[in-house]
mmCIF file as Biopython writes it, N, C-alpha, C and O atoms, coordinates in Angstrom:
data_model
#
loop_
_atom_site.group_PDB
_atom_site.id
_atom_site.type_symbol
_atom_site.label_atom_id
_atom_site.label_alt_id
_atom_site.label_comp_id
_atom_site.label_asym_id
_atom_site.label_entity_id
_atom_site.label_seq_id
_atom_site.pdbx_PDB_ins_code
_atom_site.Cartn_x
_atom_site.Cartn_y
_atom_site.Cartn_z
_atom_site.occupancy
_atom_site.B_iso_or_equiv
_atom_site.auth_seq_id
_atom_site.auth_asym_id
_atom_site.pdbx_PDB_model_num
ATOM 1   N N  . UNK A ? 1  ? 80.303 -26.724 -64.412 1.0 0.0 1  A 1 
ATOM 2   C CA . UNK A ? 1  ? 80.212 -26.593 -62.979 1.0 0.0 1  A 1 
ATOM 3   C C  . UNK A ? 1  ? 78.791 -26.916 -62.519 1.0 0.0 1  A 1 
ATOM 4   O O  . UNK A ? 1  ? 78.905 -27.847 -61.722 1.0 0.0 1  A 1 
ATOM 5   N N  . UNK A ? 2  ? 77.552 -26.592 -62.644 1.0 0.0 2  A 1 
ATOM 6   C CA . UNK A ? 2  ? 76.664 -26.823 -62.902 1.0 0.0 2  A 1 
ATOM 7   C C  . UNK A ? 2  ? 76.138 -28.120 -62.583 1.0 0.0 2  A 1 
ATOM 8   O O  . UNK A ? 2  ? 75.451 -28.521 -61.643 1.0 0.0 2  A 1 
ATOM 9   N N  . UNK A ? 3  ? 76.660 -28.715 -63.660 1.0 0.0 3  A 1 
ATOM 10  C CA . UNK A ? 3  ? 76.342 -30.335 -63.814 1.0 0.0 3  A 1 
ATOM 11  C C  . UNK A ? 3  ? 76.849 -30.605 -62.529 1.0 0.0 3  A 1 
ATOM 12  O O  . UNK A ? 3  ? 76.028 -30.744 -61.623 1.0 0.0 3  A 1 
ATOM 13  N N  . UNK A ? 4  ? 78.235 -30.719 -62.246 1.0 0.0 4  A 1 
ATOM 14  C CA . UNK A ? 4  ? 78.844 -30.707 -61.225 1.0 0.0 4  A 1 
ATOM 15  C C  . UNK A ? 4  ? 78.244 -31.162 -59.679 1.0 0.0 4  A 1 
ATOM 16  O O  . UNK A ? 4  ? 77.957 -32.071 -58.900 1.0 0.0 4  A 1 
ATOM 17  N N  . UNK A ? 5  ? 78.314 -29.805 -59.935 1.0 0.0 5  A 1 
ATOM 18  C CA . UNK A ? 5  ? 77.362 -29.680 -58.358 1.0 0.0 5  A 1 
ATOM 19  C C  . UNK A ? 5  ? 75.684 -30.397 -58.289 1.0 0.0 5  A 1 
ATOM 20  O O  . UNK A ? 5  ? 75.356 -30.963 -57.246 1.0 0.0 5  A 1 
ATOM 21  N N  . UNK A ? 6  ? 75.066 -30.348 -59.021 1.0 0.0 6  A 1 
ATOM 22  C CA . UNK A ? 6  ? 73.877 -31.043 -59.489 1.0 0.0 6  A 1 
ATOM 23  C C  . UNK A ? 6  ? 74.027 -32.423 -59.207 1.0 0.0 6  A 1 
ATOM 24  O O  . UNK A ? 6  ? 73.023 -33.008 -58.801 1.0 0.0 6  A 1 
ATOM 25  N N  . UNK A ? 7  ? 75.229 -33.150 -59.359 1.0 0.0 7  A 1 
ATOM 26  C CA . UNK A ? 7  ? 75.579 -34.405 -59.031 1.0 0.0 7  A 1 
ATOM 27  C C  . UNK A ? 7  ? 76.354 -34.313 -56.972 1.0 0.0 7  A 1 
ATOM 28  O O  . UNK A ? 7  ? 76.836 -35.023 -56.090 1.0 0.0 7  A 1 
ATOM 29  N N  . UNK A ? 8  ? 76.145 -33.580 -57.132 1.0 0.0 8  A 1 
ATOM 30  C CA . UNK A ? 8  ? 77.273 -33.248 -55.498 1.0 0.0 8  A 1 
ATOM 31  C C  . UNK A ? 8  ? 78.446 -33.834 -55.515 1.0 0.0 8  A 1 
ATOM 32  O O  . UNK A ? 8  ? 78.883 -34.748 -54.817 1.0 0.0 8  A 1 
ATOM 33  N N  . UNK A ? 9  ? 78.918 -33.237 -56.367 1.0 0.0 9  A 1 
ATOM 34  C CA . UNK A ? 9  ? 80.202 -33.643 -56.763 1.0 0.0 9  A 1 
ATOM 35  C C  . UNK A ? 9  ? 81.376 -32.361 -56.462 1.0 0.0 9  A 1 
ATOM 36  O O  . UNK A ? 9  ? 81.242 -31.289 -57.052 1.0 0.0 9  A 1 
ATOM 37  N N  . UNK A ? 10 ? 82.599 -32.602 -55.431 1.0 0.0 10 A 1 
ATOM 38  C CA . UNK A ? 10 ? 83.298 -31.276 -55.100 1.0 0.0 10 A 1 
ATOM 39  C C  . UNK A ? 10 ? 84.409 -31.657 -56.977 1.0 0.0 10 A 1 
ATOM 40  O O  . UNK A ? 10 ? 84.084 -32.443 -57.867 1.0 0.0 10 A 1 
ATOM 41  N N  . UNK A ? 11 ? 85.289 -31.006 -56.938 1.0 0.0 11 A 1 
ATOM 42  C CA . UNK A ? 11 ? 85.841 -30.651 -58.091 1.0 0.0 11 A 1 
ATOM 43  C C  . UNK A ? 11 ? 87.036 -32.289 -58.182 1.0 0.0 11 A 1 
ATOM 44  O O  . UNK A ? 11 ? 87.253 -33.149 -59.035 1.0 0.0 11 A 1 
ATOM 45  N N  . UNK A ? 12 ? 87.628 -31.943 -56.508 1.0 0.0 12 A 1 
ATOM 46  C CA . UNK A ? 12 ? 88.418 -33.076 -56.202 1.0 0.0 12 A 1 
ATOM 47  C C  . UNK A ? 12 ? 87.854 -34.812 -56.755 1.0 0.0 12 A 1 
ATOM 48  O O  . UNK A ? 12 ? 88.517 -35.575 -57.458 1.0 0.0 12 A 1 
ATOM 49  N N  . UNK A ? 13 ? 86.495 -35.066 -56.192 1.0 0.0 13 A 1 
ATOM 50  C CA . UNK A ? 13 ? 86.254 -35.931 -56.468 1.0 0.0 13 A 1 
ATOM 51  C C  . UNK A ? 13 ? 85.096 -36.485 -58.023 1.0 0.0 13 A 1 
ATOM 52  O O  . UNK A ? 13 ? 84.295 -37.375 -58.308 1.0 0.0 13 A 1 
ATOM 53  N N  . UNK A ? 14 ? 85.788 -35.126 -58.700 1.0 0.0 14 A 1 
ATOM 54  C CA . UNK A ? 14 ? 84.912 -35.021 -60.267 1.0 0.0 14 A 1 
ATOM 55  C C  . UNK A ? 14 ? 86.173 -35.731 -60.866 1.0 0.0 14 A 1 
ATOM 56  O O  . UNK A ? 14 ? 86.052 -36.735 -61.568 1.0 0.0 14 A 1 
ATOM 57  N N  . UNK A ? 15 ? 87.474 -35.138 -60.545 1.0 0.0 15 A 1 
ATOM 58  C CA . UNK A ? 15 ? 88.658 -35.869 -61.252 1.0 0.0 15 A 1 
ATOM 59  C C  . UNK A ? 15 ? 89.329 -36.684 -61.321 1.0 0.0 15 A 1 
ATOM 60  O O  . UNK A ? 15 ? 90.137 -37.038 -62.180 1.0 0.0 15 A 1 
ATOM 61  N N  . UNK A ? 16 ? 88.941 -37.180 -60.080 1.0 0.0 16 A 1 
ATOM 62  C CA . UNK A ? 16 ? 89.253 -38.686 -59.523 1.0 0.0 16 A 1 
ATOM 63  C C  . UNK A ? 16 ? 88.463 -39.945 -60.266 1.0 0.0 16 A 1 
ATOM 64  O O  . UNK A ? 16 ? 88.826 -41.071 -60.609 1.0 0.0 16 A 1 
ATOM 65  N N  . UNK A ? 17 ? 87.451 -39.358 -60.333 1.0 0.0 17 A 1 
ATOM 66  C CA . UNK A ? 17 ? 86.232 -40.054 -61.249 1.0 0.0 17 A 1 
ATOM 67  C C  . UNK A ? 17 ? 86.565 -40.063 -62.270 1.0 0.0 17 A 1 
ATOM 68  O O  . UNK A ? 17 ? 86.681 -41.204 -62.717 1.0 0.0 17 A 1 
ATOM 69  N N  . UNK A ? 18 ? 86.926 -38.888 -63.276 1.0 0.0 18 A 1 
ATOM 70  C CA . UNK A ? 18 ? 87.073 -38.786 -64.234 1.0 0.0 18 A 1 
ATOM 71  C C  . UNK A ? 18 ? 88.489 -39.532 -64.646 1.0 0.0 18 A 1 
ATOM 72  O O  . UNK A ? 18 ? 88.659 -39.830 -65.828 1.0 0.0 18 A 1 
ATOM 73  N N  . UNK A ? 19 ? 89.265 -39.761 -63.895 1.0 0.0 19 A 1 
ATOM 74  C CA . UNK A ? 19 ? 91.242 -39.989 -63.965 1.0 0.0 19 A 1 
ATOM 75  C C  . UNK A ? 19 ? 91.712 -38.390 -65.447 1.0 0.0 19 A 1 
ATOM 76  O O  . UNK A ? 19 ? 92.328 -38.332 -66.511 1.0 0.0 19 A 1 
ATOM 77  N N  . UNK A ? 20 ? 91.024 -37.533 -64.655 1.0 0.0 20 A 1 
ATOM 78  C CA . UNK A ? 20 ? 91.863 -36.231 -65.119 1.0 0.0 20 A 1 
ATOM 79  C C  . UNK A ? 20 ? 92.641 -35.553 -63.588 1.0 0.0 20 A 1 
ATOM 80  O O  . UNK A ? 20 ? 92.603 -35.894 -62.405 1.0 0.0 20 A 1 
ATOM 81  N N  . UNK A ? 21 ? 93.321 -34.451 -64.341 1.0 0.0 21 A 1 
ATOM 82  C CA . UNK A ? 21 ? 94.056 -33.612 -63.111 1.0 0.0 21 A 1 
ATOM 83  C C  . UNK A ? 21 ? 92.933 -33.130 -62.665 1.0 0.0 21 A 1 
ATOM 84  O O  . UNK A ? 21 ? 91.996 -32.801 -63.392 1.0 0.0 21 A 1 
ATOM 85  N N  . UNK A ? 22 ? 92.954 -33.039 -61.185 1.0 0.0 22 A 1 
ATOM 86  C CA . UNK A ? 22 ? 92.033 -31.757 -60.473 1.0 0.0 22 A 1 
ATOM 87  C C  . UNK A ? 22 ? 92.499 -30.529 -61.162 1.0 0.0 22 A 1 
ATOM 88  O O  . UNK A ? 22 ? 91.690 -29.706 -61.592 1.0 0.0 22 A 1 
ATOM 89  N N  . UNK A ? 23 ? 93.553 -30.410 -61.258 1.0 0.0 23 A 1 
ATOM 90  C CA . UNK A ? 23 ? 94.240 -28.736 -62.106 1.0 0.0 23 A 1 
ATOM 91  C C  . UNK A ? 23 ? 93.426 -28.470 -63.559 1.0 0.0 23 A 1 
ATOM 92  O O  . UNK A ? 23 ? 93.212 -27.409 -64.146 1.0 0.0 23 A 1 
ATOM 93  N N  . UNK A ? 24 ? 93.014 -30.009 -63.947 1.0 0.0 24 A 1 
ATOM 94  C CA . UNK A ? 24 ? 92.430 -29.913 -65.560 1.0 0.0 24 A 1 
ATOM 95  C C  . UNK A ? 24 ? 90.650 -29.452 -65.507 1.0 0.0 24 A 1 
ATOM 96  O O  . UNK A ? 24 ? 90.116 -28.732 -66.351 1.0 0.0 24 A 1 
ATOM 97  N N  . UNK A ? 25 ? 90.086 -29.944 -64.547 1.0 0.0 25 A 1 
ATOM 98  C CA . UNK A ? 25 ? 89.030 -29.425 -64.039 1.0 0.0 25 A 1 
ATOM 99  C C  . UNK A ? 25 ? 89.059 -28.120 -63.591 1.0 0.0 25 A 1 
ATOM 100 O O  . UNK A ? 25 ? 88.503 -27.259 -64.273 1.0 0.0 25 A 1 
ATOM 101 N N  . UNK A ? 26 ? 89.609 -27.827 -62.564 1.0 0.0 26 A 1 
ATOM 102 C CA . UNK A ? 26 ? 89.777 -26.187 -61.975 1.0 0.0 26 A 1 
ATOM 103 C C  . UNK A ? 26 ? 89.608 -25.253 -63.240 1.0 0.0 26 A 1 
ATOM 104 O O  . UNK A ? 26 ? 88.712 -24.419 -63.371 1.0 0.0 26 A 1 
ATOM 105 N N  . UNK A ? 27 ? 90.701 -25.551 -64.229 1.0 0.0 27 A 1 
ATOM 106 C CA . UNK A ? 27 ? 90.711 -24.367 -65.160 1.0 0.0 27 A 1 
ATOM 107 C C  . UNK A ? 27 ? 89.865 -24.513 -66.483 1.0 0.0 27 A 1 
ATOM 108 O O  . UNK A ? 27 ? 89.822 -23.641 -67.351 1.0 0.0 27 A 1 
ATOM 109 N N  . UNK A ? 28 ? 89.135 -25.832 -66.540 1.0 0.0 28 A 1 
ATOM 110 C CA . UNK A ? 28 ? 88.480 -25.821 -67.625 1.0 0.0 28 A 1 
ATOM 111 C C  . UNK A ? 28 ? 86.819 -25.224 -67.133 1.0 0.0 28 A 1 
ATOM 112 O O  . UNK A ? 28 ? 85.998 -24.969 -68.014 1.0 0.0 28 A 1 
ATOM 113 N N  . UNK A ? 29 ? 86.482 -25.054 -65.685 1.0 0.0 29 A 1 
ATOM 114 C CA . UNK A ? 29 ? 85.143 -24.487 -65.388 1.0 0.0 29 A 1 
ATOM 115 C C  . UNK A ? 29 ? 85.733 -23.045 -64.906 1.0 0.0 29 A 1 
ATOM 116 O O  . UNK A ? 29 ? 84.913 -22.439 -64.217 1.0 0.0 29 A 1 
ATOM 117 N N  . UNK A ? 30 ? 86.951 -22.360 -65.104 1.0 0.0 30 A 1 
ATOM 118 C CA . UNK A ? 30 ? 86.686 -21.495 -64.803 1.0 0.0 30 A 1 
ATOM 119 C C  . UNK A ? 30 ? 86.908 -20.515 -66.071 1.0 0.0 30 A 1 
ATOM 120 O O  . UNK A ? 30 ? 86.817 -19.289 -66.132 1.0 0.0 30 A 1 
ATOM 121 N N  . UNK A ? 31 ? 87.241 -21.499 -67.095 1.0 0.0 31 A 1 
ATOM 122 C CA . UNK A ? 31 ? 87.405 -20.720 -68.319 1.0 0.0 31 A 1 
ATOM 123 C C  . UNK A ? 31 ? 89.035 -20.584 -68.835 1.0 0.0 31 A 1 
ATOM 124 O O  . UNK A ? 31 ? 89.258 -20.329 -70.018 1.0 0.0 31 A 1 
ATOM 125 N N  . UNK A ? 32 ? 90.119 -20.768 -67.892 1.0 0.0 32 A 1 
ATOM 126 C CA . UNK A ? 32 ? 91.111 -21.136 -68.631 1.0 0.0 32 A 1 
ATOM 127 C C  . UNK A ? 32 ? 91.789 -21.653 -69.272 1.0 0.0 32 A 1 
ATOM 128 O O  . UNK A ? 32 ? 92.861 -21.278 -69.746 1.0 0.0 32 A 1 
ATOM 129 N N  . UNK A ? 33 ? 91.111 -22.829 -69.397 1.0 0.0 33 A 1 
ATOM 130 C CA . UNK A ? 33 ? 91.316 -24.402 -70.526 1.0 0.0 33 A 1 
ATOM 131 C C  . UNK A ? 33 ? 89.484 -24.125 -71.234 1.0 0.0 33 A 1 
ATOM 132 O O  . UNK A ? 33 ? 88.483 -24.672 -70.772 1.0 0.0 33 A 1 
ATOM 133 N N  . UNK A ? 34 ? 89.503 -23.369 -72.149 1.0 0.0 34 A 1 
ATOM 134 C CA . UNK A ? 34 ? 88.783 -23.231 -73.115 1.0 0.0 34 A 1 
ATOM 135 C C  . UNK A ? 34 ? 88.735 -24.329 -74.350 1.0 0.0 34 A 1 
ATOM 136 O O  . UNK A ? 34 ? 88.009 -24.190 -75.334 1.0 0.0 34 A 1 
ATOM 137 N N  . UNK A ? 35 ? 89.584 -25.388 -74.144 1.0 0.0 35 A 1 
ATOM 138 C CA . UNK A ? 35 ? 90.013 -26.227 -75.365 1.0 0.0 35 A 1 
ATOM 139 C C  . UNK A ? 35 ? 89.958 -27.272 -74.712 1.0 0.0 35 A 1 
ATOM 140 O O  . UNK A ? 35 ? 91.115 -27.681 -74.801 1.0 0.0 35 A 1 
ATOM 141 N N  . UNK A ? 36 ? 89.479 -27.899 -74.190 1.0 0.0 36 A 1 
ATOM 142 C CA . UNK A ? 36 ? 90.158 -29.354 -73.693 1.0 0.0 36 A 1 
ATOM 143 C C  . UNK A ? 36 ? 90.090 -30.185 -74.774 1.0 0.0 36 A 1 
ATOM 144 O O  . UNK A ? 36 ? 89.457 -29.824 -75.767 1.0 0.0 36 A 1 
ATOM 145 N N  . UNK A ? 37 ? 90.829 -31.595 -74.725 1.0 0.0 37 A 1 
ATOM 146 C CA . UNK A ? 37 ? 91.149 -32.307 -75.729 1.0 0.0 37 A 1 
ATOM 147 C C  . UNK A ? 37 ? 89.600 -33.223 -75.663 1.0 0.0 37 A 1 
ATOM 148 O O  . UNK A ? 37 ? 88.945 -33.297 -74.623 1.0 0.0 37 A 1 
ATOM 149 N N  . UNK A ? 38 ? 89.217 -33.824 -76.855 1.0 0.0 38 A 1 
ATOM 150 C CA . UNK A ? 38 ? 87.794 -34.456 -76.958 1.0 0.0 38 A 1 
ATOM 151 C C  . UNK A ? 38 ? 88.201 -35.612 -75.811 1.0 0.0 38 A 1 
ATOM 152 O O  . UNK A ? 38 ? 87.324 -35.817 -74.973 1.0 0.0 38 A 1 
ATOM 153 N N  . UNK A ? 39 ? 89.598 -36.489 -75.668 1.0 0.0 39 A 1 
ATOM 154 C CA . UNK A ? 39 ? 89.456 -37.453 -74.871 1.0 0.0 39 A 1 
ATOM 155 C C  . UNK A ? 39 ? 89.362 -37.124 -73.018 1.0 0.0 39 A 1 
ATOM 156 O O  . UNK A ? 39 ? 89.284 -38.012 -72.169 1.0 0.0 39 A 1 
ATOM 157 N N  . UNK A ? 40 ? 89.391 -35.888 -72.789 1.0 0.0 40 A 1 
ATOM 158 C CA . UNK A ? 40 ? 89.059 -35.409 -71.657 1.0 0.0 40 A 1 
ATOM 159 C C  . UNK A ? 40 ? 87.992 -34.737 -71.338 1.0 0.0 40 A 1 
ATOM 160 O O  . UNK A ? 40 ? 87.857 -34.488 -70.140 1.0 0.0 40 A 1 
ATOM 161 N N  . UNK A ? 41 ? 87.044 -34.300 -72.200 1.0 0.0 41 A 1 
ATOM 162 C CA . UNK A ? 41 ? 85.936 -34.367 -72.588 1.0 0.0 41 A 1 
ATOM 163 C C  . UNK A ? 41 ? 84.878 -35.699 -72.238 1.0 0.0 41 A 1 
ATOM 164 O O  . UNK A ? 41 ? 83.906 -35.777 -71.486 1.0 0.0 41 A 1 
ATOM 165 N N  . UNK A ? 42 ? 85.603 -36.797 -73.234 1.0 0.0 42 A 1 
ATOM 166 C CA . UNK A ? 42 ? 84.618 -37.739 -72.317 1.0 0.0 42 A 1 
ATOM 167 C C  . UNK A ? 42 ? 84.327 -38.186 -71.576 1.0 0.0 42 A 1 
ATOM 168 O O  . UNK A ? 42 ? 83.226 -38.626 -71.247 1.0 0.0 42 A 1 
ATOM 169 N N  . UNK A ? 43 ? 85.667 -38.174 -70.941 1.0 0.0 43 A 1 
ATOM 170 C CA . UNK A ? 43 ? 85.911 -39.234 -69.185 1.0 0.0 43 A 1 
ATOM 171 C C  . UNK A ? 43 ? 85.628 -38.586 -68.315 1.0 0.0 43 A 1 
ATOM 172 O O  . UNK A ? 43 ? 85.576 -39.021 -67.164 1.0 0.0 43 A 1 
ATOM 173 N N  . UNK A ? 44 ? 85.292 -36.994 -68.746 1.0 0.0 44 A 1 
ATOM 174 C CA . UNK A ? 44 ? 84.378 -36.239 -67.200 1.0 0.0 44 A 1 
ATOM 175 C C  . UNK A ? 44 ? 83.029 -36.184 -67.597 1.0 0.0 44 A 1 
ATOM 176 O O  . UNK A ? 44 ? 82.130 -36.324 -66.768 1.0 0.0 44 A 1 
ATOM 177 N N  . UNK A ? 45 ? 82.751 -35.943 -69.109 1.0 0.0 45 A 1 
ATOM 178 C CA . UNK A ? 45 ? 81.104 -36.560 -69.843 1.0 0.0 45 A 1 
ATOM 179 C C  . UNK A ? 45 ? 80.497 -38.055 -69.030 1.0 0.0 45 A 1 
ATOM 180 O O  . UNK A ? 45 ? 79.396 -38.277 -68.525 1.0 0.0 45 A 1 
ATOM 181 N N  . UNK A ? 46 ? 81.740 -38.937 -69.158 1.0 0.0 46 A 1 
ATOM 182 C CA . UNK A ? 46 ? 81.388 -40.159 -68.491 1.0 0.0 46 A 1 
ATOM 183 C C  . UNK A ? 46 ? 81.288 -40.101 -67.120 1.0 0.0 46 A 1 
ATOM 184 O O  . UNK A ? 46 ? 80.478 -40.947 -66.740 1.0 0.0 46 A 1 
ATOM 185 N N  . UNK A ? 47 ? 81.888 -39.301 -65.975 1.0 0.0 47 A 1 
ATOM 186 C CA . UNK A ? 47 ? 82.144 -39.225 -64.881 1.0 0.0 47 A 1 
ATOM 187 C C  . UNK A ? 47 ? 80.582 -38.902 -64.294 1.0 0.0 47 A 1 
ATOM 188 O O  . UNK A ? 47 ? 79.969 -39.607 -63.492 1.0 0.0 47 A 1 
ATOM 189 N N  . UNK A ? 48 ? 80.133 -37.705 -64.887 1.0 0.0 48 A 1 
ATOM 190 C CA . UNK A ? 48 ? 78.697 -37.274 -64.895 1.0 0.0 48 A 1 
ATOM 191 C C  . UNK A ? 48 ? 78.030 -37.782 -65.670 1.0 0.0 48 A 1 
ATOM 192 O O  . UNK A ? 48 ? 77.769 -36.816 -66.386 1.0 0.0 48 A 1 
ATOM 193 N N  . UNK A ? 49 ? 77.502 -38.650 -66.120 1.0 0.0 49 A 1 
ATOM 194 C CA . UNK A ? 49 ? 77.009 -39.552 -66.297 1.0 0.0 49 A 1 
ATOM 195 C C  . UNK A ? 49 ? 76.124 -38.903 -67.402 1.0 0.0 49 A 1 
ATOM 196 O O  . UNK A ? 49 ? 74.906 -39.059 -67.329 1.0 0.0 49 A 1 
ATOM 197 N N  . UNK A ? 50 ? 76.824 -37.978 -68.716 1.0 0.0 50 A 1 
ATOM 198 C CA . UNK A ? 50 ? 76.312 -37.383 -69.484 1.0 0.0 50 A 1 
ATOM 199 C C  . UNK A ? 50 ? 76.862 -37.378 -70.509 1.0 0.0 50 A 1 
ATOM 200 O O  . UNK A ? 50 ? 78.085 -37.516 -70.516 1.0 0.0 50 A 1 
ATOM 201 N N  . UNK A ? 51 ? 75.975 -37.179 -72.002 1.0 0.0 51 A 1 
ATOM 202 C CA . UNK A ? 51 ? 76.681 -36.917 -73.197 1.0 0.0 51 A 1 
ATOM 203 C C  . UNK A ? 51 ? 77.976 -35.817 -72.961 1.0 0.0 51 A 1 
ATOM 204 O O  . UNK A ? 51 ? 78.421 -35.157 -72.022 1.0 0.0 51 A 1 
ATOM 205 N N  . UNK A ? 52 ? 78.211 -35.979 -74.016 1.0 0.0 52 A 1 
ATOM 206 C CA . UNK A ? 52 ? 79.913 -34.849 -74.491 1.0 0.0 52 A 1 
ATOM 207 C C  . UNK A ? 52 ? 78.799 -33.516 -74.474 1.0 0.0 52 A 1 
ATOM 208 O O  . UNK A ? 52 ? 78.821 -32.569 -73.688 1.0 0.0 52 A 1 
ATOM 209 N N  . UNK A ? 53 ? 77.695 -33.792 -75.745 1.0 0.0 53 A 1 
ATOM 210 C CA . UNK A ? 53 ? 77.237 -32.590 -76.460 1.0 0.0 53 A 1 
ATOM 211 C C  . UNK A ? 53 ? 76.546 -31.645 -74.956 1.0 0.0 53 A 1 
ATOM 212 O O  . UNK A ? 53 ? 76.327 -30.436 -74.874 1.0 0.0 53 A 1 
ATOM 213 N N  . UNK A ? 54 ? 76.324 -32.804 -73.838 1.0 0.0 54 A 1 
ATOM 214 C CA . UNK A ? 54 ? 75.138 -32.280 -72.731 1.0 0.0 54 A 1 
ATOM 215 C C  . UNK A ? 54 ? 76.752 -31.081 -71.936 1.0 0.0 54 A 1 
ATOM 216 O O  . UNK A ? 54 ? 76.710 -29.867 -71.739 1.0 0.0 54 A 1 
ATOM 217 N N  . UNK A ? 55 ? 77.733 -31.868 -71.720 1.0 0.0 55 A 1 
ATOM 218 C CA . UNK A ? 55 ? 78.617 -31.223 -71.336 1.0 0.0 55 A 1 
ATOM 219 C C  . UNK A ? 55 ? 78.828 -29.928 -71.707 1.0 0.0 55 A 1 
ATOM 220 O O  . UNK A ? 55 ? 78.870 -29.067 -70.828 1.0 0.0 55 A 1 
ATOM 221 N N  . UNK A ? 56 ? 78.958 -29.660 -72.771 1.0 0.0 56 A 1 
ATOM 222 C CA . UNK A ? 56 ? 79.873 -28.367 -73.287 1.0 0.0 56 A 1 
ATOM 223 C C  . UNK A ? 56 ? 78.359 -27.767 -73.368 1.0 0.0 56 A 1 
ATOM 224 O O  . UNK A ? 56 ? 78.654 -26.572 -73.330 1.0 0.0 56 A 1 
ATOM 225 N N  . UNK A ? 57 ? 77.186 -27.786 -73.438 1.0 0.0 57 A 1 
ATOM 226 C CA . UNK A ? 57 ? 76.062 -26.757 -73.805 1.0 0.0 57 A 1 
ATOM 227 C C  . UNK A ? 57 ? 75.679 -26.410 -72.752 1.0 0.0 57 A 1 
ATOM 228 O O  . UNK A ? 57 ? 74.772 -25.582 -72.666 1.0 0.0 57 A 1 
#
């Protein structure tokens, strides 16, 4: 989330960017998708214009 917003990015247009669900975002910053798959991982890594490793730390 963080990163997120740091970019001014609302959630809607993080997933659009990313071509994930807005639903897959919502619950992975709020802690209910604790697992996401590595390939959804990158395409919002890529969306924010950041490593995987910068993501998850």
């Amino acid at each position: 989330m963080r990163l997120r917003k740091q970019k001014g990015l609302s959630q809607e247009k993080l997933a659009r960017l990313s071509d994930v669900a807005n639903n897959t975002i919502i619950k992975m910053e709020s802690g209910e998708n604790d697992n996401p798959t590595l390939e959804t991982l990158r395409k919002v890594a890529k969306a924010l214009d950041v490593s995987v490793d910068n993501l998850i730390n």
